[in-house]
N, C-alpha and C positions, 0 to 999 in steps of 0.2 A: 504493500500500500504506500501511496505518496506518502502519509501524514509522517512516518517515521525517517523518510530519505532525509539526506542532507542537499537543499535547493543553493548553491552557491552562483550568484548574480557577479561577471562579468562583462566591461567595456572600458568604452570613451568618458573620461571627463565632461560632466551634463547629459549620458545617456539616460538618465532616470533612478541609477541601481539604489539609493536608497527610498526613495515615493514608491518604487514599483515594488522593492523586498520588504518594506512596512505592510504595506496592503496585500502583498501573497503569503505574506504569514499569516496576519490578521487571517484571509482566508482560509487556509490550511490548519489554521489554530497552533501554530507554533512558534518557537522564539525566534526572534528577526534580532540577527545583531548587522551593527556595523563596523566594518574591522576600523576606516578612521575615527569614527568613536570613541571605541575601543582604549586605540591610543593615546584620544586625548584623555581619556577618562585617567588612564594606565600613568600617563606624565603629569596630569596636572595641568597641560599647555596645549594651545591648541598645535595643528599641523602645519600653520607657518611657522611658529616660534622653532617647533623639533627639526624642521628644513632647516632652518637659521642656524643655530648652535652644533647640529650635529650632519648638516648635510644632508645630499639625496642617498647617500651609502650609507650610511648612520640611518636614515627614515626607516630603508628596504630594507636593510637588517634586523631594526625593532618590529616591521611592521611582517619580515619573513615566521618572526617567533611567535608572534601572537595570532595570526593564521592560523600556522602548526597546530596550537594548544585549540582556537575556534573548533577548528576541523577536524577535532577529535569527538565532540560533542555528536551525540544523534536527534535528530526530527527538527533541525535549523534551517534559517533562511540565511545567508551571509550575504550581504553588500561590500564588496570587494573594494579598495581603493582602485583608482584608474589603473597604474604603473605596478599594483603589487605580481603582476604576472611577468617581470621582466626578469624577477627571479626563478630560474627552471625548477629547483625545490617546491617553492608556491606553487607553481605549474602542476606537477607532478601530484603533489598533496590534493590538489582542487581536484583533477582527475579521478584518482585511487577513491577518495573520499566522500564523493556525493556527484548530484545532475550538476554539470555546468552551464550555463544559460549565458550567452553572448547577446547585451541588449545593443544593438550598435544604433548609430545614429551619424547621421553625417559630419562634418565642420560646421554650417550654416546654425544647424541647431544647434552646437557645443557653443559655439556664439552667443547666440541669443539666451540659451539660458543659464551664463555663466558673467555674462556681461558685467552684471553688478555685484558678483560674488568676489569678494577679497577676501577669503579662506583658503582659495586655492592657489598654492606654493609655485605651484611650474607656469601660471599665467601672471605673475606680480612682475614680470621682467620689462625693461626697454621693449625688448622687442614687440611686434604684434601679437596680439594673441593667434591672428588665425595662421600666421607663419608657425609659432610655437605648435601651435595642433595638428597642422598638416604633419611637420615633423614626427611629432609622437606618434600620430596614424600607419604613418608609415612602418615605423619600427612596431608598433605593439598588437596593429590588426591581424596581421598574421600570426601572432602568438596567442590572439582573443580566437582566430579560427582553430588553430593548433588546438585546445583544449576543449570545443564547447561540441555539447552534446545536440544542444537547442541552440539556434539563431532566431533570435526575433528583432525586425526593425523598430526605432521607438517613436521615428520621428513625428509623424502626423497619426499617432494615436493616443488616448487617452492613456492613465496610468491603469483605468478598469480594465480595457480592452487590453492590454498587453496580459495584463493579470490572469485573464479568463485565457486566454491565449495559451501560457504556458499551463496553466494547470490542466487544460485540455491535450499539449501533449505531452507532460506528464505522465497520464495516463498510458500513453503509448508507447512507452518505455520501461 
C-alpha cells in the first residue's frame, strides 16, 4: 500500500516540492518533512546564513547527513532541497529508499515564483537569476531524471492536481 512507502519529492528550485509534499501527505495521512527545514531547525539558522559560514560543500554535507537519517524513516513525504541530489550518496539513498517523484518545471516558472524569495542561497548573486538557473538545469536535470520513478510537470497546474496526479500513479507502482 502507498500509505506506508516513503514518497521522496524531487526538482528545480520553485518547482513546488514543498506546497505539493504538504498537501500529498496531508492526503496520504502521513509525515511531510522538509529536508531545508530540517536544517534550519537542526542549526538554529536559516539556509542562507549555513551557505554563508560554511559554504555550498559545508551545506551538501550537513544536508547529505540529514537525508541519510530522513530516509531511514517509513510512510514519509520528503521535500528535497533543489541541489541535495548533486550528491550520488543522496542519489543512491532517495532511490534504494522510497518512490522518487521528479516535479520539474521550466526557468520561466523558477522565475516567477522565486522572484521575491530571499531564502534562497544560489539566487542572492550578481548574476541573473535566470542565467544562475539555466546553469543548474543543466547540471542537475539529468541527475533529477537519473533517479525518479514518476515525472510530473508542475508548471500550469495546480498544487491539487499534481497531488491527485501522483497519488494516482502511485498506485501503479
Amino acid at each position: 500500500m502507498a500509505e506506508k512507502r516513503n514518497i521522496f519529492l524531487i526538482g528545480p528550485i520553485g518547482a513546488g516540492k514543498s506546497t505539493i509534499g504538504r498537501q500529498l501527505a496531508q492526503q496520504l495521512n502521513v509525515d511531510f518533512i522538509d529536508s531545508d527545514q530540517e536544517i534550519e531547525r537542526r542549526t538554529g539558522a536559516d539556509i542562507s546564513w549555513v551557505f554563508d559560514v560554511e559554504g555550498e560543500d559545508g551545506f551538501r554535507s550537513r544536508e547529505e547527513k540529514i537525508i541519510n537519517e530522513i530516509t531511514t524513516k517509513q510512510g514519509i513525504v520528503l521535500a528535497t532541497g533543489g541541489g541535495s541530489i548533486s550528491s550520488k550518496i543522496t542519489r543512491n539513498r532517495l532511490s534504494a529508499r522510497g518512490v522518487v517523484v521528479y516535479l520539474e518545471t521550466t526557468i520561466e516558472k523558477q522565475l516567477a515564483r522565486t522572484q521575491r524569495d530571499k531564502k534562497r542561497p544560489l539566487l542572492q548573486f550578481e548574476t541573473p537569476a535566470r542565467s544562475v538557473l539555466t546553469t543548474l538545469a543543466s547540471v542537475r536535470n539529468p541527475l533529477y531524471e537519473e533517479i525518479a520513478d514518476i515525472t510530473i510537470r508542475t508548471d500550469e497546474q495546480s498544487a491539487k492536481i499534481v497531488v491527485n496526479q501522483i497519488i494516482h500513479l502511485l498506485e501503479n507502482i
